[in-house]
N, C-alpha and C positions, 0 to 999 in steps of 0.2 A: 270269438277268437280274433285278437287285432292282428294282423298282417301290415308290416312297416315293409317298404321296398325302396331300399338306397339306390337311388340311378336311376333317372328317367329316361334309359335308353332303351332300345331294342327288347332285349331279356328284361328291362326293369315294366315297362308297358307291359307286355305278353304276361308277366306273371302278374302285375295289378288286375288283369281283363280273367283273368284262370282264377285267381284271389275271388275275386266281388260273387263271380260268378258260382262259386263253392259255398258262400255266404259268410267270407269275411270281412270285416270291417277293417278297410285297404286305407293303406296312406302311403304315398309317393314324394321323398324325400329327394334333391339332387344337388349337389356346394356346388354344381357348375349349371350352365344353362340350356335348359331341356329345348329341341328343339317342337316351332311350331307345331306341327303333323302330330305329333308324341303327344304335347296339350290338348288339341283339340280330339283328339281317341280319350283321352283322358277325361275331358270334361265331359263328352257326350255319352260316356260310360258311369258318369254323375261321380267318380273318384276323385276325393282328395288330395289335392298334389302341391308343392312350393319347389321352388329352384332358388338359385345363389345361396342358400342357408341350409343349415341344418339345426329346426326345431327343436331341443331336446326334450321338453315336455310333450311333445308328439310324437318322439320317437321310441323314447325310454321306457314306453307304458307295453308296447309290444309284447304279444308270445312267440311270433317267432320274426326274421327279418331275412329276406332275399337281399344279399347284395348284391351287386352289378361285380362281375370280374377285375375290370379295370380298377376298382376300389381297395387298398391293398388291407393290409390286416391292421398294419400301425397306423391307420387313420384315426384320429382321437374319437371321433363315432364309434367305431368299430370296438374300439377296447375298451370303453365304456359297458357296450352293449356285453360284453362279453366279462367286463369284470362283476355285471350282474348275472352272469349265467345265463340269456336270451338266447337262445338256438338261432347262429348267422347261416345260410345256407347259403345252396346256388340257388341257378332259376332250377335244373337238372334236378336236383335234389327234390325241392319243391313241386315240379311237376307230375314226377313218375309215377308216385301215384294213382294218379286219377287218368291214368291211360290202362289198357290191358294189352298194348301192342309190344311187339315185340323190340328191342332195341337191338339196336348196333352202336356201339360206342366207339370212336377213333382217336386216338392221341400217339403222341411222338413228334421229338423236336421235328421235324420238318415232313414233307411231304402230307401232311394232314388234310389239308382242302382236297388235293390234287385225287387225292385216295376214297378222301368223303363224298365229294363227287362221282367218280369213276365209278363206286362201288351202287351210289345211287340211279347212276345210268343204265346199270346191269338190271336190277332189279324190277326200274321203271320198265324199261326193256322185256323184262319178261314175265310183266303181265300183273306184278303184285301191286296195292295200293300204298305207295310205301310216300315218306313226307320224310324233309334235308333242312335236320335245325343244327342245333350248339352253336358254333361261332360262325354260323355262315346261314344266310338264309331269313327266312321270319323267325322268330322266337318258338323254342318248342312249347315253351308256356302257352303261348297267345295258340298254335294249331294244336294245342290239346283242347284247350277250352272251344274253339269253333271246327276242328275236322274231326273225323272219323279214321283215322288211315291203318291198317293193320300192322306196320311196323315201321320205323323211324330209323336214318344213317345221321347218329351224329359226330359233328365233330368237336372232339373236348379239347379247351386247353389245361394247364397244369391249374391254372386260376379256378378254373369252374371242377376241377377235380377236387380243388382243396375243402370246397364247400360243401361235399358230399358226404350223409351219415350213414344211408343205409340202400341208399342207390345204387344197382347192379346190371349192368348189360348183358341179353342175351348169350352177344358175341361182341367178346372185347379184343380190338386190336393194340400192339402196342409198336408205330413204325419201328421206330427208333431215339436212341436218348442223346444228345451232345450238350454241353453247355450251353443255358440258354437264359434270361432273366433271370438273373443270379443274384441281382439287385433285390430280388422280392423274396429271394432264399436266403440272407445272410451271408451271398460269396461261400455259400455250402454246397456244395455241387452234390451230394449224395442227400441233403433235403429235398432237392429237385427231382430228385430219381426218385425218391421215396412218394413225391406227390403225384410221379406219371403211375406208378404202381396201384394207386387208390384204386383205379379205371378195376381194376381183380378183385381187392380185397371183400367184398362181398356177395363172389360166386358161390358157385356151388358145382357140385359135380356134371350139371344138367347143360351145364353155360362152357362155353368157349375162349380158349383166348388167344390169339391169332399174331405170333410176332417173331423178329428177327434173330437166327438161331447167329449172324454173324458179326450183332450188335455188343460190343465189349461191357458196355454198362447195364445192360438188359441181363447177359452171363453170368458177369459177378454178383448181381442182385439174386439169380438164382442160385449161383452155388451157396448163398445162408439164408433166400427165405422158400417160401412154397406160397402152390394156389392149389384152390381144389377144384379148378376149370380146367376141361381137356386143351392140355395144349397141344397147339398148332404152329409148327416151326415154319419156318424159310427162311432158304439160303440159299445164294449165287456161288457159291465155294465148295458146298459141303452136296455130298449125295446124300438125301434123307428119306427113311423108308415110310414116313407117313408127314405129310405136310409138303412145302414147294422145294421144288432144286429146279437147277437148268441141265438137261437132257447133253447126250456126245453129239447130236444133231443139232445143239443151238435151240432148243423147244423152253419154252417153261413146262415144266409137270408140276400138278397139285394131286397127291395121292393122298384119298380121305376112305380108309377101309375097304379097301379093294377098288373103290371106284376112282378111273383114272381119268385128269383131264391135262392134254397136251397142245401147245401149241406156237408156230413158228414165232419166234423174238422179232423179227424184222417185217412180220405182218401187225406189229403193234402199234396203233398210233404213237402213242408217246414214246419221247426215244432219253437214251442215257438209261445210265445202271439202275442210278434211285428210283427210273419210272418201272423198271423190268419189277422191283421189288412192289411198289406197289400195285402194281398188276397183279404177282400172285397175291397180296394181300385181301385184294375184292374180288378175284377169282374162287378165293377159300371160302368167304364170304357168301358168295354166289352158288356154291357146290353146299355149302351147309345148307344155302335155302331151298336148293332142288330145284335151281331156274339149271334150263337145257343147255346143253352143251353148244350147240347152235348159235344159241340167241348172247352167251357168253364168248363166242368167238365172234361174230359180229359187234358186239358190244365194245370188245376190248379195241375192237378195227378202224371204231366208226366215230370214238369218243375225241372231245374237242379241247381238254383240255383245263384248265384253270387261269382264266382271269389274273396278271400280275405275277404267274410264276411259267418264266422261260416263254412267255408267250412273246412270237416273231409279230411286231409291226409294221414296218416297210419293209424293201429293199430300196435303195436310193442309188445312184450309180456304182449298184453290184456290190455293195455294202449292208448287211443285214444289221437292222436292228430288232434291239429284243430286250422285253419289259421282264424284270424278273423282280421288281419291286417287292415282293412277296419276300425276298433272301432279307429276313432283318436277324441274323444271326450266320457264325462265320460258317455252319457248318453246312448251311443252306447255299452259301457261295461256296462252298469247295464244291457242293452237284458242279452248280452253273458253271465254274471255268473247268470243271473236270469235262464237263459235254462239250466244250468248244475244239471245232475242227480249224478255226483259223486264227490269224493273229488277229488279236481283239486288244480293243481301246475300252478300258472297263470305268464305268462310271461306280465309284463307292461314296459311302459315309454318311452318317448322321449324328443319332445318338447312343455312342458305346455302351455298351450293358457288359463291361466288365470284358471286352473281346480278347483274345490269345490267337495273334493272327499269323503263331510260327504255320499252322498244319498247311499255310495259303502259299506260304513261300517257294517250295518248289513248280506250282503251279501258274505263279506268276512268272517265273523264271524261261518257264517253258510256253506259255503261251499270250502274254499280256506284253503288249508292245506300247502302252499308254496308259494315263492312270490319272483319272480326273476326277478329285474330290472334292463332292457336292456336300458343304458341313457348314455350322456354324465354328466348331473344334477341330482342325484334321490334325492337330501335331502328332498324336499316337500314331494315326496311317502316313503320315511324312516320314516320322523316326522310323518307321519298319521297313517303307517301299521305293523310299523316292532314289537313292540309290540304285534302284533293282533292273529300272526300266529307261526307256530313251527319254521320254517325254511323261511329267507330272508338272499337273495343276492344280491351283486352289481356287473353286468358286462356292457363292451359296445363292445363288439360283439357276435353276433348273434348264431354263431356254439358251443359257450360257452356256452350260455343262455339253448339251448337247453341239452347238454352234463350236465349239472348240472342238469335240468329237468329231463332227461332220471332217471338219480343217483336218485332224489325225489320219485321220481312216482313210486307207488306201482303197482301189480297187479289189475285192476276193476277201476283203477283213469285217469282224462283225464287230460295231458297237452295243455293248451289255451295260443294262443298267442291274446290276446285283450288289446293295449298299453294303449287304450284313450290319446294319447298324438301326434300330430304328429313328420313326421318319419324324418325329415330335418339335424337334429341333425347326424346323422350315417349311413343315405343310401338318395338314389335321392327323393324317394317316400315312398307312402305306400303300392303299385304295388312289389316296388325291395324290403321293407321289407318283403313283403311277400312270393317271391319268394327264396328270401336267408333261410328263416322258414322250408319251403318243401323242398329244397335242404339240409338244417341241418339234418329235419328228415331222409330225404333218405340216408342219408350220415350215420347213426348211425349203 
């Protein structure tokens, strides 16, 4: 069996290394350029690899082909492969297989890391052997082929769902859905919704699936389709007699068949609505697995967080900043300025993926006293905002953005970097966005 894997990155290495070792004859294809580290796992693994090209007599001969996420479907590779009928997968798809462990699959526009995380802290916590792949982490590919672990918290995106034919999680959560990469859906917004739904579509009654009873596009998807996985609601709104609500005392409650687990909102690390939600989401998670109630109340106390979303790195004379680089869609900044207790000087912009930035507008009204667009394009955020507030500017780097923010920001006010746009435009990621932010600040 020949195994082609488009992308010599993260998931495209993990599955060459899962590949060879199953005994297929692997080839590692990438149009852009694989890094070092990637090559040399690569060659010492004796795998055939090329970058900047794409060989089609190397590739076309395939039975089946992993491609990397980022790789979209109209790549003229891809629809080749695919106008000969070649099975394109994910890594996800490709992997699960050759595990017997249990999955946890996570998707929804936003809060995914923050949840994938948390939920894997629970777990770790109490005592199971459990391993943190999908879009975060080592490759699930690469710690199937070298760990043992008896269950897995991944996190999907809509990209690695779409590649999925027969691939089922355990317990599948579904955060929530808003507008998001619409670019990759045809500006079809109910394609999008249709591809977070994949994460269900091959349960079974035995399997779970864990999502927002108060999410509108999650609702209408169920009022015309079904799954045949026990579902598991939450909601911040609604009283529910099996699944999460919040308590007359301010508690989360997650009730799973008589067994109740409650506990104070303001003993929760993470703070803001969307974090309450994703608490009960790894909470459910954590009661499905039979870790203790203990060790799940410490857990949820003790947890630190994610990396690039809403995460506080200084304070500078009484001035909070805070990296939320993470927000590359609008609906992930209406969390952030919905959590803000002060007037805040927001740093936005990059690269629009279609944004609709009315839902923002009463939010900035009410709490945004500055507004400093870090783009190579800001007209869209000019024509919507610049009216709105005292002070807007246009920069496209990063240490500027900041240095202007410093100048804004009073005494008692927080500078927020949450773009909603992604970071493509002026750094690799939203990883190096974010790190260049924390390095601005420290630099000040």
């Amino acid at each position: 069996m020949r195994l082609v894997v488009l992308g010599g990155g993260e998931s495209g290495v993990g599955t060459a290394i899962l590949g060879k070792k199953k005994g297929y004859d692997v080839f590692v294809s990438d149009f852009g350029k694989i890094k070092e580290n990637y090559k040399e796992v690569l060659s010492i693994n004796a795998i055939a690899w090329e970058d900047e090209k794409h060989t089609e007599d190397l590739i076309l001969n395939a039975d089946v082909v992993m491609k990397s996420p980022g790789i979209p479907d109209k790549a003229p590779i891809v629809k080749k492969l695919l106008e000969k009928n070649i099975p394109v997968i994910s890594e996800i798809e490709f992997a699960a297989p050759f595990t017997t462990a249990k999955t946890i699959g996570i998707t929804g526009s936003n809060g995914k890391t923050t949840t994938t995380l948390l939920t894997y802290h629970i777990l770790k916590q109490g005592g199971l052997n459990v391993g943190l792949a999908g879009n975060i982490g080592k490759s699930f590919a690469w710690q199937v082929a070298e760990n043992k672990h008896d269950c897995y918290v991944l996190e999907l995106s809509s990209f690695q769902l779409d590649g999925i034919l027969n691939y089922k999680p355990d317990i599948a959560i579904i955060l929530n859905i808003s507008p998001d990469h619409l670019d990759r859906y045809n500006y079809d917004y109910n394609l999008y919704i249709d591809s977070k739904f994949r994460i269900t579509m091959n349960q079974t009654e035995t399997d779970y699936l864990i999502y927002d009873e108060d999410d509108e596009a999650i609702s209408n998807w169920f009022a015309s389709h079904q799954t045949k996985a026990n579902k598991v609601p939450f909601s911040i709104s609604k009283q529910l007699t099996k699944g999460g609500s919040i308590t007359e005392n301010n508690e989360i409650s997650i009730n799973l068949n008589e067994d109740q687990f409650t506990m104070p909102i303001h003993q929760l690390a993470l703070e803001g609505k969307h974090n309450v939600k994703n608490a009960m989401a790894a909470t459910t998670v954590a009661q499905l697995m039979n870790i203790r109630k203990a060790t799940i109340r410490e857990s949820l106390t003790s947890f630190q967080g994610a990396e690039h979303r809403l995460e506080k790195v200084l304070k500078i004379n009484n001035v909070q900043y805070i990296n939320d680089s993470k927000a590359t869609n609008v609906n992930a900044t209406f969390f952030a300025l919905d959590s803000m207790i002060t007037p805040t000087v927001w740093i936005v912009g990059g690269v629009d993926k279609g944004n609709d930035y009315d839902e923002l507008m009463a939010l900035v009204r009410e709490k945004v006293k500055g507004i400093i667009c870090l783009g190579v394009d800001n007209k869209k955020l000019a024509d919507k905002f610049e009216g709105l507030v005292e002070m807007f500017v246009e920069t496209t780097s990063m240490s500027e953005a900041v240095k202007i923010a410093n100048k804004m920001a009073e005494k008692g006010d927080t500078v927020l970097l949450s773009p909603a746009c992604a970071s493509f435009d002026l750094f690799e990621n939203y990883e190096d966005r974010g790190r260049k932010f924390k390095q601005a600040v420290q630099n000040l």
